[in-house]
C-alpha positions in Angstrom: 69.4 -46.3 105.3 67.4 -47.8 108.0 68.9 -47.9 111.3 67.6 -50.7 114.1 67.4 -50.0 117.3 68.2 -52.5 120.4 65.4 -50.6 122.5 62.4 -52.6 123.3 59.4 -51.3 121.5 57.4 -51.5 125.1 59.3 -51.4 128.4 57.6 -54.0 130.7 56.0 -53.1 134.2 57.8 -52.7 137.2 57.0 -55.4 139.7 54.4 -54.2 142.5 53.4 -54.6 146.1 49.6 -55.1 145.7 49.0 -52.9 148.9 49.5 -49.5 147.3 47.7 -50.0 144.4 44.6 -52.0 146.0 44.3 -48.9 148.7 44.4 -46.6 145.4 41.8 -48.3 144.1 39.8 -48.7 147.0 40.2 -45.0 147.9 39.2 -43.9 144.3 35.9 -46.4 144.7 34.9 -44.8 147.5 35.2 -41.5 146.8 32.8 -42.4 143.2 30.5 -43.4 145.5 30.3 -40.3 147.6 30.5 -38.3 144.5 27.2 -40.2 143.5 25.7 -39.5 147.1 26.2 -35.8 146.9 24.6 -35.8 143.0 21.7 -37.8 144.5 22.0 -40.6 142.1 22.5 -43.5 144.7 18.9 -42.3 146.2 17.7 -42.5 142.7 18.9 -46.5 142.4 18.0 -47.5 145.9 14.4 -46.4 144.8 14.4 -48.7 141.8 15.5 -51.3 143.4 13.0 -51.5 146.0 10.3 -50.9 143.2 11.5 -53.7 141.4 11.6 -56.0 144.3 8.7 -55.0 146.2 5.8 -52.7 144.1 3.4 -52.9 146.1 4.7 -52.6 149.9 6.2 -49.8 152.4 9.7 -51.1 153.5 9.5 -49.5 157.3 12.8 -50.3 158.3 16.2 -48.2 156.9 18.8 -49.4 157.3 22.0 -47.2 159.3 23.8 -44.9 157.3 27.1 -46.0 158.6 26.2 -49.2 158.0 26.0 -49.0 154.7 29.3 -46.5 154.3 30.9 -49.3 156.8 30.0 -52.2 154.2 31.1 -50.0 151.3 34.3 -49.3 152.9 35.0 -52.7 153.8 34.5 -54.1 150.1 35.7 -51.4 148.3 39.1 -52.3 149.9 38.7 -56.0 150.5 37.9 -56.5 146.8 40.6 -54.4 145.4 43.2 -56.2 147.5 41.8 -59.3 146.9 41.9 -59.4 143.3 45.1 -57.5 142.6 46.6 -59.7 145.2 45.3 -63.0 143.5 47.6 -65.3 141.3 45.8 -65.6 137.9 43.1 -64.1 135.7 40.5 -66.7 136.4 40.3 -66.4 140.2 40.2 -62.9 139.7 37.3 -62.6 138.1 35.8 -65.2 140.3 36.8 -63.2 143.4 34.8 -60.3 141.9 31.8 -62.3 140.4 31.4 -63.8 143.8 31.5 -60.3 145.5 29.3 -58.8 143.6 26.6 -61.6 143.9 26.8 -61.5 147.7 25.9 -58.1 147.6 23.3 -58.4 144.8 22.1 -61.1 147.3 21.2 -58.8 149.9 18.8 -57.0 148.3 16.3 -59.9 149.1 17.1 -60.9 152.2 16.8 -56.9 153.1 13.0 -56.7 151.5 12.0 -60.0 153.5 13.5 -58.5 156.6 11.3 -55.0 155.9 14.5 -53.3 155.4 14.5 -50.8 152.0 17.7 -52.9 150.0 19.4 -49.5 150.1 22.5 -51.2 148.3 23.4 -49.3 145.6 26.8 -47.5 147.8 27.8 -51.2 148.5 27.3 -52.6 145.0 28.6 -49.8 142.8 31.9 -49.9 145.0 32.3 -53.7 144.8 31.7 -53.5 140.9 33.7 -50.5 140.4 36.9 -51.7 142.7 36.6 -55.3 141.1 36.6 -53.7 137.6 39.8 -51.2 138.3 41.5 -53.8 140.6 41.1 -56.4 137.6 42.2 -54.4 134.5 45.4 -53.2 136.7 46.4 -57.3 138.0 46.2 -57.8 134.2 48.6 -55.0 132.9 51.2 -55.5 135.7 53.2 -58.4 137.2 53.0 -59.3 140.2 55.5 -59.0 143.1 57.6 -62.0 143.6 57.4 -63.8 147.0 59.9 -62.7 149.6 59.7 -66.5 150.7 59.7 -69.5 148.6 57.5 -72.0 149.3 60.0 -74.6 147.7 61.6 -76.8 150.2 64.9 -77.3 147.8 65.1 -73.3 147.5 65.9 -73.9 151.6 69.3 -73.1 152.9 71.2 -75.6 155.2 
């Protein structure tokens, strides 16, 4: 005898406010990145970077540690909440695409300045926060507005 059950075979997600879960994310980023910083490994990329962009020549310049923490701080959580607060898939992705080619951008500017393009914190925080921030928009629905925006939804 087979017996059918009236139980959905997945439960769907729970609705979300996009700040917990983009400061989660963000958090989590950050504290990669640190985790990286203590194993050395961020040294290590920085290095080949500037090889890659500029063999032959001593970059004098560093730039400020906090600087760089400050930058990595503000994408890790501006990326996070930008994407998990966005409406669809496709501006998603370009929210993150966009964010990590503004920092892959600086990398240049930083050699022509005589700055060593010591961005790997920045960049590693913007992919890794776009990436987590992404994958969770995509598996959970999104918060309904408190407000509608539809002038027949008014009361009078």
């Amino acid at each position: 005898m087979s017996r059918q059950s009236n139980i959905p075979k997945t439960q769907p997600h729970t609705d979300h406010h996009p700040l917990l879960p983009g400061a989660a994310i963000g958090a989590l980023s950050l504290l990669l990145v640190a985790g990286l910083e203590t194993l050395g490994t961020l040294n290590f990329i920085n290095q080949f970077i500037a090889e890659r962009l500029a063999p032959e020549s001593d970059l004098p310049h560093q730039l400020p540690l906090w600087g760089i923490w400050l930058a990595s701080f503000g994408f890790a959580f501006g990326v996070s909440f930008a994407v998990v607060h966005a409406e669809c898939g496709w501006k998603r992705a370009v929210l993150w695409i966009t964010s990590l080619a503004v920092v892959a951008g600086w990398a240049p500017v930083l050699v022509l300045a005589a700055h060593a393009p010591d961005i790997a914190a920045v960049i590693i925080v913007t992919f890794w926060s776009g990436l987590c921030a992404l994958v969770y928009a995509q598996r959970h629905a999104k918060a309904a507005p408190l407000l509608s925006n539809n002038p027949s939804d008014e009361i009078h």
